[in-house]
C-alpha positions in Angstrom: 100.9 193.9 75.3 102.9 191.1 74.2 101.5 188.7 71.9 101.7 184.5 72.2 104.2 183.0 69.8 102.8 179.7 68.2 104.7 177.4 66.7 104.5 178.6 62.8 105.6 181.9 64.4 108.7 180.6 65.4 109.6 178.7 62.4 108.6 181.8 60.3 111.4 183.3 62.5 113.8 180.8 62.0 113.8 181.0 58.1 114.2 184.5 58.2 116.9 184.3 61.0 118.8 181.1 58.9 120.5 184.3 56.9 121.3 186.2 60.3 124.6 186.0 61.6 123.7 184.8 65.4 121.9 182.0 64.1 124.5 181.4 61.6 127.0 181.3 64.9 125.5 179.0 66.3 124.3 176.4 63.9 127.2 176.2 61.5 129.4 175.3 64.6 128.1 171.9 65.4 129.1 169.2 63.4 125.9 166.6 64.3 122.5 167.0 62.0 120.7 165.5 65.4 122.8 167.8 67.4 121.9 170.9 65.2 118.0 169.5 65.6 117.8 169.2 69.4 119.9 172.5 70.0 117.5 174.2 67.6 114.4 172.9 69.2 115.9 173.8 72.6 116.4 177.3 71.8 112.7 177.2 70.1 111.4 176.6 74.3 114.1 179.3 75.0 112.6 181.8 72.5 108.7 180.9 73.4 109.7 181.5 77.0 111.0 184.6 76.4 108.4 185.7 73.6 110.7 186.7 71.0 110.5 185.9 67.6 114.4 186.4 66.1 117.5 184.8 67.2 119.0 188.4 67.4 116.0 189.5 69.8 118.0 186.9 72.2 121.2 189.2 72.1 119.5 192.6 73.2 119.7 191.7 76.9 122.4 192.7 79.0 124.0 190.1 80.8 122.7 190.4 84.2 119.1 190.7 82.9 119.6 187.5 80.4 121.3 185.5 83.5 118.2 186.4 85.3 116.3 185.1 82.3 118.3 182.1 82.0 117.6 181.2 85.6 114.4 181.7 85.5 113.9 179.0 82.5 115.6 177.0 84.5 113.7 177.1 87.3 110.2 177.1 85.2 111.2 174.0 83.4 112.1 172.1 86.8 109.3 173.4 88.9 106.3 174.3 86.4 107.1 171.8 83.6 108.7 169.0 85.4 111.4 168.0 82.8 113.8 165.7 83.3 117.6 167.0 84.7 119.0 165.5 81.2 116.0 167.6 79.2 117.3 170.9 81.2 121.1 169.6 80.9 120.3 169.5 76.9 118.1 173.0 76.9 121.0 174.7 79.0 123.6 173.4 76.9 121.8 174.7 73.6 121.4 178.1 75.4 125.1 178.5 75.7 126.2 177.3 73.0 124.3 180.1 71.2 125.5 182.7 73.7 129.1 180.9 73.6 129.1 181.7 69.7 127.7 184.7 69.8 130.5 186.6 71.8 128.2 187.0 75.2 129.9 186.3 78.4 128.4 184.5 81.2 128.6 183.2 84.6 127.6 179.5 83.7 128.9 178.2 86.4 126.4 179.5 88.4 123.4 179.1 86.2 124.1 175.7 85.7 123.5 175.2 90.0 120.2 175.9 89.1 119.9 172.6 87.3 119.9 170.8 90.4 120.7 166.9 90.8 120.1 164.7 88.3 118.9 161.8 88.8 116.7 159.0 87.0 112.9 160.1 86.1 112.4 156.5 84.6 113.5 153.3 86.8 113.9 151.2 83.6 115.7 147.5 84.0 116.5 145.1 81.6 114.4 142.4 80.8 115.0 138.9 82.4 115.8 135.7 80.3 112.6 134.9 81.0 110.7 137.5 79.9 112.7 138.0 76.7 111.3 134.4 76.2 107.7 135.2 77.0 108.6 137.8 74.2 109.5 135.7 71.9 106.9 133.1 72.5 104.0 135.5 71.7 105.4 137.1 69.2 104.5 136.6 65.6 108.1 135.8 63.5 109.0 139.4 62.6 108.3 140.6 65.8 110.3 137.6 67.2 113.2 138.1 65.3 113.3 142.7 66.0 113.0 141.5 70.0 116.0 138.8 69.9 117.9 141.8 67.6 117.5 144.1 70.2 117.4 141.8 73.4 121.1 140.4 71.4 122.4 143.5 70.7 121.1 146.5 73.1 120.4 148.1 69.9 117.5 150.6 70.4 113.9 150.4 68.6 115.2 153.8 66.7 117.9 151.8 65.6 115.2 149.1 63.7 114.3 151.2 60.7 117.8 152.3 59.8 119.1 148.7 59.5 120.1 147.3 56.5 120.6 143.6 55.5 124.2 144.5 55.1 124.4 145.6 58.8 124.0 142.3 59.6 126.5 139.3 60.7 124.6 135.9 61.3 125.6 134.5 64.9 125.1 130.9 65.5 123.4 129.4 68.7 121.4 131.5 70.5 119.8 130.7 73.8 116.8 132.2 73.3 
């Protein structure tokens, strides 16, 4: 009977896997800390799904049995979890970047059909002039200042607590 992996399980596994070579494949070949996060994390929901606990146990398959695999993660995140087509773009992409680095072969062109469309999950719109104002006007002075920053600038709110006073250039007349 195979037993539930939890999440200390897997990062147990990942310590011990950080001196294998598959894992060593895969993570020493991206250049982005974020990028090495989110692909890690991906191949976490990979590894639940598949209830294994080392990132060798992911290179036992053959390849028709881990296409089938691969498909049918695909398909479980669409249908059972309902993630967004840029969640399973993200997921598939860590899953064959691992494989990719790892020397296993295959048909990606057809397991990425499985992703389906994509298309928007969220209808977001930018705010009007007028509501930027509203904003503004309720907002105590720090708040009114991050709101015409990022209104100003399209920066994003993860953006806010990375910003320095050196980051920023003072601009003259603003309409708001």
């Amino acid at each position: 009977m195979a037993r539930a992996l939890n999440s200390n399980t897997i990062s147990a596994a990942t310590e011990l896997s950080m001196k294998q070579e598959p894992y060593r494949n895969f993570i020493t070949s991206l250049d982005s800390e974020d990028t090495r996060r989110t692909y890690r994390e991906s191949l976490t929901h990979f590894m639940r799904f598949l209830n294994v606990e080392t990132y060798e146990d992911l290179l036992r398959y053959a390849s028709t049995k881990l296409a089938g695999l691969i498909r049918d993660f695909i398909i479980h995140m669409k249908e059972d979890k309902k993630s967004s087509p840029a969640t399973i773009s993200v997921r598939v992409a860590a899953i064959t970047h691992f494989y990719e680095m790892n020397d296993v072969t295959l048909h990606w062109s057809r397991l990425n059909k499985f992703k389906g469309r994509f298309r928007n999950v969220v209808e977001d719109q930018p705010y009007t002039k007028d509501q930027i104002k509203k904003l503004v006007k309720a907002a105590p002075l720090r708040d009114q200042c991050i709101i015409t920053l990022m209104a100003c600038s399209g920066m994003r709110r993860g953006a806010i607590p990375l910003l320095r006073l050196k980051d920023i250039d003072r601009i003259e007349n603003t309409d708001y």
